[in-house]
HTML snippet that shows the backbone in 3Dmol.js (N, CA, C, O; Angstrom):
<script src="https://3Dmol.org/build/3Dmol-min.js"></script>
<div id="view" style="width:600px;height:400px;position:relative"></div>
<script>
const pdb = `
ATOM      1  N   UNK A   1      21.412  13.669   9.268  1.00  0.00           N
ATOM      2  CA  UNK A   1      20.238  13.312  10.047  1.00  0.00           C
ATOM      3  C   UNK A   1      20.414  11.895  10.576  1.00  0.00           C
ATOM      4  O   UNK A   1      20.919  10.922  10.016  1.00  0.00           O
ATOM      5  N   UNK A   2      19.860  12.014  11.834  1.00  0.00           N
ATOM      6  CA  UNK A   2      20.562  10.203  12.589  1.00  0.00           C
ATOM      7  C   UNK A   2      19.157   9.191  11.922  1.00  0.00           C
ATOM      8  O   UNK A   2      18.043   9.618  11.622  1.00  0.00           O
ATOM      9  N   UNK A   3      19.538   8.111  11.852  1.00  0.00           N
ATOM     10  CA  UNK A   3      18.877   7.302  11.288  1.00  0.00           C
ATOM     11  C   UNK A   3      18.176   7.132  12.743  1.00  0.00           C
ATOM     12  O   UNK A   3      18.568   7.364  13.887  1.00  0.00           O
ATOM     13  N   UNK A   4      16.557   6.452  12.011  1.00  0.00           N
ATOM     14  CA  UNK A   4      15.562   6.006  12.884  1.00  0.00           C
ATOM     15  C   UNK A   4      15.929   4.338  13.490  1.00  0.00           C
ATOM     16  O   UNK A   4      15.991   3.335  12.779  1.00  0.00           O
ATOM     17  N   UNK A   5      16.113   4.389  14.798  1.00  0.00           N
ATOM     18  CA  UNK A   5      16.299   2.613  15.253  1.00  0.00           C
ATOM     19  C   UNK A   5      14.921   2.339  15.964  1.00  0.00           C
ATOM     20  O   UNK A   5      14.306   3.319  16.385  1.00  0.00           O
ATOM     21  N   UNK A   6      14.356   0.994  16.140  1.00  0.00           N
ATOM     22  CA  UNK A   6      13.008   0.718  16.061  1.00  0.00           C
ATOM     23  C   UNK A   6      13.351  -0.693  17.210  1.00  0.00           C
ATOM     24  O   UNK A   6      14.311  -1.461  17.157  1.00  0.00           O
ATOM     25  N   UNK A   7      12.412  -0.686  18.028  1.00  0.00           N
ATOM     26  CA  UNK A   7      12.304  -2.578  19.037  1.00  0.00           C
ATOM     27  C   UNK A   7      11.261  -2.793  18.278  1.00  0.00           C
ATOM     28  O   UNK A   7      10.508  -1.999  17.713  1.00  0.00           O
ATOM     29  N   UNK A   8      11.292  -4.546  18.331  1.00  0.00           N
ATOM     30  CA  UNK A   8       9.892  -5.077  18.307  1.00  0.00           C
ATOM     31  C   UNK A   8      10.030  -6.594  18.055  1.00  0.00           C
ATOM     32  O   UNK A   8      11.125  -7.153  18.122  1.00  0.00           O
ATOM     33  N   UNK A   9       9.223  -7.050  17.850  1.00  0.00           N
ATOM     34  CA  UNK A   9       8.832  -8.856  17.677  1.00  0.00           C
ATOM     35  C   UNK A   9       8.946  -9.122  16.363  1.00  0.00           C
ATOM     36  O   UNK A   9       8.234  -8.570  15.524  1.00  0.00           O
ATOM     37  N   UNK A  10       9.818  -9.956  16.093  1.00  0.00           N
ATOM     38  CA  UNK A  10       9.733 -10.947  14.634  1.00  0.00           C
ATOM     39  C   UNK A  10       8.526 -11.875  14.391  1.00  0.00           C
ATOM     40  O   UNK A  10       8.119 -12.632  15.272  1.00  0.00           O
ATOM     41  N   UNK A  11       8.017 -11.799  13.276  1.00  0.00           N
ATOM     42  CA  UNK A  11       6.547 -12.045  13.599  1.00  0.00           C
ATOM     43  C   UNK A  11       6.620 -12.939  12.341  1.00  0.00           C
ATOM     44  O   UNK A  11       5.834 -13.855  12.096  1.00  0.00           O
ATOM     45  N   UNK A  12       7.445 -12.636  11.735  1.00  0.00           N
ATOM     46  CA  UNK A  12       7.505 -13.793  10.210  1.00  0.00           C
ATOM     47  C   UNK A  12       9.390 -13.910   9.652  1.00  0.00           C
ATOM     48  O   UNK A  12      10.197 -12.984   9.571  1.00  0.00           O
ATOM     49  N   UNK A  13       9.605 -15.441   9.343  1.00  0.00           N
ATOM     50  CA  UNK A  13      10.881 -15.233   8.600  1.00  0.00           C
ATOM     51  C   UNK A  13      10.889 -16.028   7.622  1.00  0.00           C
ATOM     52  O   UNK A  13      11.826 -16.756   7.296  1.00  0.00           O
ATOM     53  N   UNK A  14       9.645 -15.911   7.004  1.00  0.00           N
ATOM     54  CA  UNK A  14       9.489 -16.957   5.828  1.00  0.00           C
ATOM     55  C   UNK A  14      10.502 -16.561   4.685  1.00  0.00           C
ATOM     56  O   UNK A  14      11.090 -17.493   4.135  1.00  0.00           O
ATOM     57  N   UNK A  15      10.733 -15.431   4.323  1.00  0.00           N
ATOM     58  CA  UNK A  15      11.012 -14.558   3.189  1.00  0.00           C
ATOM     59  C   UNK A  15      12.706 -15.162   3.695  1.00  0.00           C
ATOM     60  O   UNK A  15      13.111 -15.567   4.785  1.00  0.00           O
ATOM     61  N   UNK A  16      13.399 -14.996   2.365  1.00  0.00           N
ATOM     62  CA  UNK A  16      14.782 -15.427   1.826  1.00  0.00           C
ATOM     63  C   UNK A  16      15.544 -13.996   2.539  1.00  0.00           C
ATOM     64  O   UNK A  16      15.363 -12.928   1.954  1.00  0.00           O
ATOM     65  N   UNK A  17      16.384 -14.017   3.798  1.00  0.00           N
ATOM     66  CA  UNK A  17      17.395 -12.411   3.840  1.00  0.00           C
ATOM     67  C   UNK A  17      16.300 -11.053   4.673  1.00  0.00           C
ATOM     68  O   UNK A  17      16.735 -10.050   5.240  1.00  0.00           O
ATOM     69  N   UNK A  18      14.827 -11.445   4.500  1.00  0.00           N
ATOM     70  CA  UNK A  18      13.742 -10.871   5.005  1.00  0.00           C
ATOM     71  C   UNK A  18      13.147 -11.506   6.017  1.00  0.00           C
ATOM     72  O   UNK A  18      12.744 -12.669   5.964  1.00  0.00           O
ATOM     73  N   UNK A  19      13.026 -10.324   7.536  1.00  0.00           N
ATOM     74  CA  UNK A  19      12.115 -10.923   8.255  1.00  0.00           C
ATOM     75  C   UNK A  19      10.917  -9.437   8.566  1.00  0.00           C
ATOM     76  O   UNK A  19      11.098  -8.282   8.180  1.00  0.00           O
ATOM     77  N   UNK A  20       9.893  -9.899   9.255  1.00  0.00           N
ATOM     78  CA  UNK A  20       8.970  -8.646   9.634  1.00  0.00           C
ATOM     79  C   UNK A  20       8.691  -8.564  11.301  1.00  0.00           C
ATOM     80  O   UNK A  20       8.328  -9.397  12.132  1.00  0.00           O
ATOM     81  N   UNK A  21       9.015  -7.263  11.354  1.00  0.00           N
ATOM     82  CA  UNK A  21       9.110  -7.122  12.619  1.00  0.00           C
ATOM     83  C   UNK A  21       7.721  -6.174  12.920  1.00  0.00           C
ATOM     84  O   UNK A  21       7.350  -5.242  12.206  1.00  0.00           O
ATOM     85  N   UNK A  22       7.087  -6.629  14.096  1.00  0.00           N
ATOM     86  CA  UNK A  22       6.234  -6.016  14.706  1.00  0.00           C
ATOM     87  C   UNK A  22       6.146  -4.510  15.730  1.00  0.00           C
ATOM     88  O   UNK A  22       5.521  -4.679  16.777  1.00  0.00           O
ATOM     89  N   UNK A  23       6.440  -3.779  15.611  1.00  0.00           N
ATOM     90  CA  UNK A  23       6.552  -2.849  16.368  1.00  0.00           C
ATOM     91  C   UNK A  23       5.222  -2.041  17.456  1.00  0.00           C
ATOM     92  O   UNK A  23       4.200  -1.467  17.079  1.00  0.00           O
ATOM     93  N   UNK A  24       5.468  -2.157  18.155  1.00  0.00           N
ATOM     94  CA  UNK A  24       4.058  -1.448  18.883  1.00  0.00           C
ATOM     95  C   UNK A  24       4.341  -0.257  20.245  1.00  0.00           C
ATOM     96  O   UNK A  24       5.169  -0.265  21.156  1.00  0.00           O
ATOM     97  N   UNK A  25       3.413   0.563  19.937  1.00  0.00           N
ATOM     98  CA  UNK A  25       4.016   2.347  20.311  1.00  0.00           C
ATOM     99  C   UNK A  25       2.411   1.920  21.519  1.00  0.00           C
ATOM    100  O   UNK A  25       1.550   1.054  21.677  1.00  0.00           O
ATOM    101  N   UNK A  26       2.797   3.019  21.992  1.00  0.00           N
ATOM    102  CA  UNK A  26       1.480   3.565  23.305  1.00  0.00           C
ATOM    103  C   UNK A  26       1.362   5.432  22.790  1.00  0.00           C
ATOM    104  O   UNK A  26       2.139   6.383  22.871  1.00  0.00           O
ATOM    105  N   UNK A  27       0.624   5.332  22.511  1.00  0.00           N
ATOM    106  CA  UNK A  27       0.052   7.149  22.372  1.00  0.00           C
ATOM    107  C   UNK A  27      -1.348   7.235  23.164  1.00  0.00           C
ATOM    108  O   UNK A  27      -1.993   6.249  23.518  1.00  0.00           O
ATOM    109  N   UNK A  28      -1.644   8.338  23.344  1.00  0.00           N
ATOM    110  CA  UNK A  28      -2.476   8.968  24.158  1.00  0.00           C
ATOM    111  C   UNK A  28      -3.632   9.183  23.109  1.00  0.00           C
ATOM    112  O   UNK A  28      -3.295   9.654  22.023  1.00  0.00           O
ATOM    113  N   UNK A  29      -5.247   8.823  23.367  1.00  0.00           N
ATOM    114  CA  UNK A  29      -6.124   8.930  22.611  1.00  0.00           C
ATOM    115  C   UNK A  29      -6.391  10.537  22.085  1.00  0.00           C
ATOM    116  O   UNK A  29      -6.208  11.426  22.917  1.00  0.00           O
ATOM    117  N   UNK A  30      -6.716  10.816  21.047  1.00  0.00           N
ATOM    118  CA  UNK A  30      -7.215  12.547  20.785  1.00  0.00           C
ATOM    119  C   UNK A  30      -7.788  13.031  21.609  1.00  0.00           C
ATOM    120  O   UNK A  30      -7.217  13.905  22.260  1.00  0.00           O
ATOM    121  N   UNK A  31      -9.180  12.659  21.930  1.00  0.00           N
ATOM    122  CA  UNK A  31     -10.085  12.810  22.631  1.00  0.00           C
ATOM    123  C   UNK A  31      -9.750  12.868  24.011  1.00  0.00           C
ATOM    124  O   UNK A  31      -9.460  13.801  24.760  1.00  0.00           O
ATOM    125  N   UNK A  32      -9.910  11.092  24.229  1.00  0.00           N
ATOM    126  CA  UNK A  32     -10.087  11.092  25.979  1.00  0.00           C
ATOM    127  C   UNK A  32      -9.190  10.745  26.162  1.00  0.00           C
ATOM    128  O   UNK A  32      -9.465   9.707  26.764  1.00  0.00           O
ATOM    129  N   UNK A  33      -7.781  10.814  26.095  1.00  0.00           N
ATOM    130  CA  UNK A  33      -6.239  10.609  26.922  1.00  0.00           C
ATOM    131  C   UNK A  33      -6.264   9.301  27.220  1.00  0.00           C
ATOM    132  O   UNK A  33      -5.540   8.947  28.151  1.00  0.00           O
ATOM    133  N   UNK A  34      -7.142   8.200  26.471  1.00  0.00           N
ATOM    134  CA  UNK A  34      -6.944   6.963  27.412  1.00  0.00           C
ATOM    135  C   UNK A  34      -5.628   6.390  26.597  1.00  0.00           C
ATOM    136  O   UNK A  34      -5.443   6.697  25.419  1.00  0.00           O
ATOM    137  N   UNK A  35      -4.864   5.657  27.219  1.00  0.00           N
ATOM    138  CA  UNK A  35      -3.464   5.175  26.155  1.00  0.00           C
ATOM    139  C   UNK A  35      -4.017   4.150  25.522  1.00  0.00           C
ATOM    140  O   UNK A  35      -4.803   3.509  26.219  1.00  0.00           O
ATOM    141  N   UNK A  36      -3.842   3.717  24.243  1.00  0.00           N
ATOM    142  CA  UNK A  36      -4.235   2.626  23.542  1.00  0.00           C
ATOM    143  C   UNK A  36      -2.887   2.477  22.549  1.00  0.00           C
ATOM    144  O   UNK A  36      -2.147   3.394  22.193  1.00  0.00           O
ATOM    145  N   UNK A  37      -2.782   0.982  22.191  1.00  0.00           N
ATOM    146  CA  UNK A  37      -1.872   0.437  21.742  1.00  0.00           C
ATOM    147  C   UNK A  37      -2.084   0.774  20.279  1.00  0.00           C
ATOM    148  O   UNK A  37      -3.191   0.721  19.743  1.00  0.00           O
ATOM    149  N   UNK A  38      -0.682   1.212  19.505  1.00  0.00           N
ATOM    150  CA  UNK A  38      -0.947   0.991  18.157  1.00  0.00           C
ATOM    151  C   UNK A  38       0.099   0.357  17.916  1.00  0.00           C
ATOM    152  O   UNK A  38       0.957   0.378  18.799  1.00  0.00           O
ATOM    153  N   UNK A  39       0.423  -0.541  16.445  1.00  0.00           N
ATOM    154  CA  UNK A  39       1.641  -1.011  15.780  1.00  0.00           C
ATOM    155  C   UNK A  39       1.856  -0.881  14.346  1.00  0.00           C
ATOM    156  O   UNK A  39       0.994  -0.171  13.830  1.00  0.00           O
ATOM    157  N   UNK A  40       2.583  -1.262  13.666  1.00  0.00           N
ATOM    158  CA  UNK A  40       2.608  -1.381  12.677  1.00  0.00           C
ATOM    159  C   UNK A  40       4.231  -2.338  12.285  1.00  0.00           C
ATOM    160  O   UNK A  40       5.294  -2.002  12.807  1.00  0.00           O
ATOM    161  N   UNK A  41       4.124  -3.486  11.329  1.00  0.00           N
ATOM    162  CA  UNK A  41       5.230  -4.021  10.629  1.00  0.00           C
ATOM    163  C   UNK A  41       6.140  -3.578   9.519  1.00  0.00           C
ATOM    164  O   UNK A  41       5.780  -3.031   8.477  1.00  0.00           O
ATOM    165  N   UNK A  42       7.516  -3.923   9.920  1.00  0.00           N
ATOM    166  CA  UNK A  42       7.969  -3.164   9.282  1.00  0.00           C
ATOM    167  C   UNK A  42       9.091  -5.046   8.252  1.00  0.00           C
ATOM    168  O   UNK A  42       9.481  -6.099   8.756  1.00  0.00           O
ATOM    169  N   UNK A  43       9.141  -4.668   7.207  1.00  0.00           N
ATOM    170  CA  UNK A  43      10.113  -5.646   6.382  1.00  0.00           C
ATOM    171  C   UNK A  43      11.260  -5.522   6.968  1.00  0.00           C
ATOM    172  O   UNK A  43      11.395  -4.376   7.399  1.00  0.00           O
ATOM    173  N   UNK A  44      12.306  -6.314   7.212  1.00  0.00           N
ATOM    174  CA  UNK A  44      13.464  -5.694   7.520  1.00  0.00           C
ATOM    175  C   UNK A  44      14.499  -6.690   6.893  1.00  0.00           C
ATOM    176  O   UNK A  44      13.990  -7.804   6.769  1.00  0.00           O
ATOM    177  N   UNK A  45      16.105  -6.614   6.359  1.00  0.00           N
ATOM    178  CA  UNK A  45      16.771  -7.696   5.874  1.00  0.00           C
ATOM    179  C   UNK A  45      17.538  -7.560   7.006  1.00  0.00           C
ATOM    180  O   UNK A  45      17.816  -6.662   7.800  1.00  0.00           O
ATOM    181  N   UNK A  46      17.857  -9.001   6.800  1.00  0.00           N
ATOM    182  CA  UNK A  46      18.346  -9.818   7.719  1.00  0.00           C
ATOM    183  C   UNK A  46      19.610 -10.641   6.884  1.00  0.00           C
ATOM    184  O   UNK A  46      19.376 -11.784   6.490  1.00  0.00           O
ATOM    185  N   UNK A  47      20.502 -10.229   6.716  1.00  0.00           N
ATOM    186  CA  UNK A  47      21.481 -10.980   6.025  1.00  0.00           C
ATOM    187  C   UNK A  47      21.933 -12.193   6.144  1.00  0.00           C
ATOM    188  O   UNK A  47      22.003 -12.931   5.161  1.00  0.00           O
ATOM    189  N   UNK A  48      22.404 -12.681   7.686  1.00  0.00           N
ATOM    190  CA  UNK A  48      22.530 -14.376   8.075  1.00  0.00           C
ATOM    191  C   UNK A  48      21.599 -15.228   7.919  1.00  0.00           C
ATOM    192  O   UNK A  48      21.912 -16.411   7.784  1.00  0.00           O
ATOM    193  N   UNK A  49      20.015 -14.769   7.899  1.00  0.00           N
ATOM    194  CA  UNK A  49      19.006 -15.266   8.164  1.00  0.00           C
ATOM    195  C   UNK A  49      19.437 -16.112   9.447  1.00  0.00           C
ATOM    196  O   UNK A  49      19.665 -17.322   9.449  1.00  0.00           O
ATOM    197  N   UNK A  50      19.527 -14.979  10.871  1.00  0.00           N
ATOM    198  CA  UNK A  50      20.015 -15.397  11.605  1.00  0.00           C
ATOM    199  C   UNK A  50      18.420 -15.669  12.761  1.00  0.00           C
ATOM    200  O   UNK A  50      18.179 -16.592  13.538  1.00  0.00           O
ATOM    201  N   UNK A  51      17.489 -14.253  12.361  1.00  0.00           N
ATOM    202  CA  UNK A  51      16.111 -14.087  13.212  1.00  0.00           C
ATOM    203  C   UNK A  51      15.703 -15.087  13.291  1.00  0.00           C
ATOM    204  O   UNK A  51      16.210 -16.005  12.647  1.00  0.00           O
ATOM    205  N   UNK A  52      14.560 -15.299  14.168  1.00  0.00           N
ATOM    206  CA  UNK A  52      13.685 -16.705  14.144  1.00  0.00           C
ATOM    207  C   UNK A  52      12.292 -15.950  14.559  1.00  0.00           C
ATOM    208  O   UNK A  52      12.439 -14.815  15.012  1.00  0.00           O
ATOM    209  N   UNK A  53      10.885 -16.483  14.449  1.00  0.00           N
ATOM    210  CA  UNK A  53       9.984 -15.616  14.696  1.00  0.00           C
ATOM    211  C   UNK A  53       9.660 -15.658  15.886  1.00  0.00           C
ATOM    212  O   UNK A  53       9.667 -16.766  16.422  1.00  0.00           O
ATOM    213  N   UNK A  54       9.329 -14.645  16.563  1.00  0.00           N
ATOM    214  CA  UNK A  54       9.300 -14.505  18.194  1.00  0.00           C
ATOM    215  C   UNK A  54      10.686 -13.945  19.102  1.00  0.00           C
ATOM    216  O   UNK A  54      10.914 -13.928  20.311  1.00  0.00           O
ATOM    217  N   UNK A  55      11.468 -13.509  17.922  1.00  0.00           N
ATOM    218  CA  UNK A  55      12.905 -13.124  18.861  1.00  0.00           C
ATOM    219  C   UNK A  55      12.815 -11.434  18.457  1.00  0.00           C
ATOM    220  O   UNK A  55      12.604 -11.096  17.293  1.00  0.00           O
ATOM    221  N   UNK A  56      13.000 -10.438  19.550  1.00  0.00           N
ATOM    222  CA  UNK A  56      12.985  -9.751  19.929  1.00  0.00           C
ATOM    223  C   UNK A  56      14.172  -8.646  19.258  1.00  0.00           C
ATOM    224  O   UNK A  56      15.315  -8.762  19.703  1.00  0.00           O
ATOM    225  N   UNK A  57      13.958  -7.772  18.387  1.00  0.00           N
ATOM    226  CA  UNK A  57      15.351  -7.243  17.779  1.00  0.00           C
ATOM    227  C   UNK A  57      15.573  -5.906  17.364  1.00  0.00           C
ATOM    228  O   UNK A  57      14.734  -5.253  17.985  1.00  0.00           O
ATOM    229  N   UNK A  58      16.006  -5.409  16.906  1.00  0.00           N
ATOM    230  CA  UNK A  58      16.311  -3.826  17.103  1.00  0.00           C
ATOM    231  C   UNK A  58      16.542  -3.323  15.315  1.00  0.00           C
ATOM    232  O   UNK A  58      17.657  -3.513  14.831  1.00  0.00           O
ATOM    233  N   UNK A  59      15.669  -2.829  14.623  1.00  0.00           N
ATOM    234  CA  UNK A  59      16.308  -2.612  13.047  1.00  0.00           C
ATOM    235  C   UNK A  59      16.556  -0.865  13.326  1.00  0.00           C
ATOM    236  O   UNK A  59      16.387   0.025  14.160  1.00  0.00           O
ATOM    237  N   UNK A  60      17.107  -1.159  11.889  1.00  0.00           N
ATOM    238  CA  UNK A  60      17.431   0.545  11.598  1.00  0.00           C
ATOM    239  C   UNK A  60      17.102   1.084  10.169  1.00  0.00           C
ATOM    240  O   UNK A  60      17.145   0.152   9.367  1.00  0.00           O
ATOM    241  N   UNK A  61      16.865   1.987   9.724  1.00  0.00           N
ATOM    242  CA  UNK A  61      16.688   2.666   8.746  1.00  0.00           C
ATOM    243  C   UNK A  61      17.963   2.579   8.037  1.00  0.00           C
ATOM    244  O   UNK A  61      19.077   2.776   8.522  1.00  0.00           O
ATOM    245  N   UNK A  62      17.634   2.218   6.663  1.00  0.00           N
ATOM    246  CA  UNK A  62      18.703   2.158   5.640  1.00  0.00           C
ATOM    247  C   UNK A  62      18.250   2.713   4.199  1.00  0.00           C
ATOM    248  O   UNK A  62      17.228   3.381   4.045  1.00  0.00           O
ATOM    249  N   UNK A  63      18.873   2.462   3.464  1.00  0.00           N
ATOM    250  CA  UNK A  63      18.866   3.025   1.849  1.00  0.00           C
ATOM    251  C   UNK A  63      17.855   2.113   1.729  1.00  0.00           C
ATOM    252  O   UNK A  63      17.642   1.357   2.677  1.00  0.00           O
ATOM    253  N   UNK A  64      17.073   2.032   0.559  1.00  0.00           N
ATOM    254  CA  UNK A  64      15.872   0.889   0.155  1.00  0.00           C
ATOM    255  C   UNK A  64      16.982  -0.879  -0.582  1.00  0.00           C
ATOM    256  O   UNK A  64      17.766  -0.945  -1.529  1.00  0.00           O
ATOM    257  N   UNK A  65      16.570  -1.842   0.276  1.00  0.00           N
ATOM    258  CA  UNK A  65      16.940  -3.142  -0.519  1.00  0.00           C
ATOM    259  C   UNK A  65      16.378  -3.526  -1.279  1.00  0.00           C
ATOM    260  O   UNK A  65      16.842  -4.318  -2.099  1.00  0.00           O
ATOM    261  N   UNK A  66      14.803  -2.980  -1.291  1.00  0.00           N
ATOM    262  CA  UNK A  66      13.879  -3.855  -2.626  1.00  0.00           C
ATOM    263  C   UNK A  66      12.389  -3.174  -2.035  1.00  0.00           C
ATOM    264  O   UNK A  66      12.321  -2.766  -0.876  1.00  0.00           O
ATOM    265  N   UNK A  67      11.919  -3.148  -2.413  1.00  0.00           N
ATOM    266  CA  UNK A  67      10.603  -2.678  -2.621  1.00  0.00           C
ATOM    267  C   UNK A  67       9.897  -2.362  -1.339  1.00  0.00           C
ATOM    268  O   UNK A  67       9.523  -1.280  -0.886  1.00  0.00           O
ATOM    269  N   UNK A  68       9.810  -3.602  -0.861  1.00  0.00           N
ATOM    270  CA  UNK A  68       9.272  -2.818   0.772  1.00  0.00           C
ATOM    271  C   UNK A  68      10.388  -2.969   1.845  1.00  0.00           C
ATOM    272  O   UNK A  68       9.982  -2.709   2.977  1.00  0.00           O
ATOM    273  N   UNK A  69      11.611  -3.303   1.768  1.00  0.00           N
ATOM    274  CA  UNK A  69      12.657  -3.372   2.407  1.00  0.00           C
ATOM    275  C   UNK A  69      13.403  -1.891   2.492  1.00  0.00           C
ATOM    276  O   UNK A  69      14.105  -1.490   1.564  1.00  0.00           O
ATOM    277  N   UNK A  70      13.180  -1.123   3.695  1.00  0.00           N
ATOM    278  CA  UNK A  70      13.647  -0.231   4.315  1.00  0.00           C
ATOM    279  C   UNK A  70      14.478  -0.284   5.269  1.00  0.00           C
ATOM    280  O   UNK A  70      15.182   0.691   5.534  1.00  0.00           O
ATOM    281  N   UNK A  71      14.525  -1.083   5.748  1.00  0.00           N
ATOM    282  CA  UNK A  71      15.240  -1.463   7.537  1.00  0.00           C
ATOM    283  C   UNK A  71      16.068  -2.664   7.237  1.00  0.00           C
ATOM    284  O   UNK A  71      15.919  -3.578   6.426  1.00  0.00           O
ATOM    285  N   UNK A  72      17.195  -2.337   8.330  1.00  0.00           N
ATOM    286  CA  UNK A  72      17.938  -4.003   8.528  1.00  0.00           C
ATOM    287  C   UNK A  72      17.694  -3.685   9.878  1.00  0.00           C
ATOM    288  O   UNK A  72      17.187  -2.757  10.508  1.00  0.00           O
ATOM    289  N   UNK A  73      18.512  -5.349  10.228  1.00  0.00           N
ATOM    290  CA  UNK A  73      18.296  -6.079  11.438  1.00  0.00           C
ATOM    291  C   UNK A  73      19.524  -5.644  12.085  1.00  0.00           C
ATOM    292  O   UNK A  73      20.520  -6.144  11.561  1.00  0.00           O
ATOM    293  N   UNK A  74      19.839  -4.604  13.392  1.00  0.00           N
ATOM    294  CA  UNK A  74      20.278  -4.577  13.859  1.00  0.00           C
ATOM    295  C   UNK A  74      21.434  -5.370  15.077  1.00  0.00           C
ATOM    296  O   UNK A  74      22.661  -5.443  15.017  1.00  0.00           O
ATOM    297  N   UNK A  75      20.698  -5.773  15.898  1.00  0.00           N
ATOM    298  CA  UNK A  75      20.766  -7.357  17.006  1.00  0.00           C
ATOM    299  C   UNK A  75      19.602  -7.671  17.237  1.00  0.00           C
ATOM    300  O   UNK A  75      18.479  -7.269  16.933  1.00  0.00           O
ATOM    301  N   UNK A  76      20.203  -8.730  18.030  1.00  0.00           N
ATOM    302  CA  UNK A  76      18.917  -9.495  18.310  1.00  0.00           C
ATOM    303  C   UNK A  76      19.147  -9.089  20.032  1.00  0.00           C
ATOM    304  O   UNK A  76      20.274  -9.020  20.522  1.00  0.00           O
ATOM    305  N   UNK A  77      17.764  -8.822  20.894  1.00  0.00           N
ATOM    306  CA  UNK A  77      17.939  -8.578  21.896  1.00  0.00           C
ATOM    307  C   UNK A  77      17.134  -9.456  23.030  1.00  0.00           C
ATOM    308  O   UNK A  77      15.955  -9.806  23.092  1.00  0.00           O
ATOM    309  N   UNK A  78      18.332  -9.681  23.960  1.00  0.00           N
ATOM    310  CA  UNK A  78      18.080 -10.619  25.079  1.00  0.00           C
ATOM    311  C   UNK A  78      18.271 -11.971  24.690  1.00  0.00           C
ATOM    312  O   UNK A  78      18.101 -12.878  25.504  1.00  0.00           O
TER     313      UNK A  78
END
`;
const viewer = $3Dmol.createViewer("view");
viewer.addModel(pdb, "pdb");
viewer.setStyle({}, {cartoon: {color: "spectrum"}});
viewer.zoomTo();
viewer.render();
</script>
């Protein structure tokens, strides 16, 4: 099964090897079809502690690193 890859905004890199990335989708309302924004953050490691917050980057689905660490940091984009 291909692993899940994800865009979005670095939104924190306080954490040691950990940054959190912001992700945000457009879906269509149940009801009335109007599009509204949803997101959700995801932990991601970052091995160089290379991210900075506000840089733009691409993670991927991995084995678990620690508790809420699911994802690494792919690149950084642009």
């Amino acid at each position: 099964m291909p692993k899940r890859v994800l865009q979005g905004t670095c939104v924190s890199d306080k954490g040691d090897k950990t940054v959190v990335v912001l992700v945000e989708r457009k879906v269509a309302h149940p009801v009335y079809g109007k599009i509204i924004r949803r997101s959700k953050k995801y932990h991601a490691h970052d091995e160089g502690n290379v991210i900075k917050a506000g840089d733009t980057v691409r993670i991927e689905e991995c084995a678990p690193v620690s508790k809420l660490k699911t994802w690494k940091v792919l690149e950084k984009v642009g």
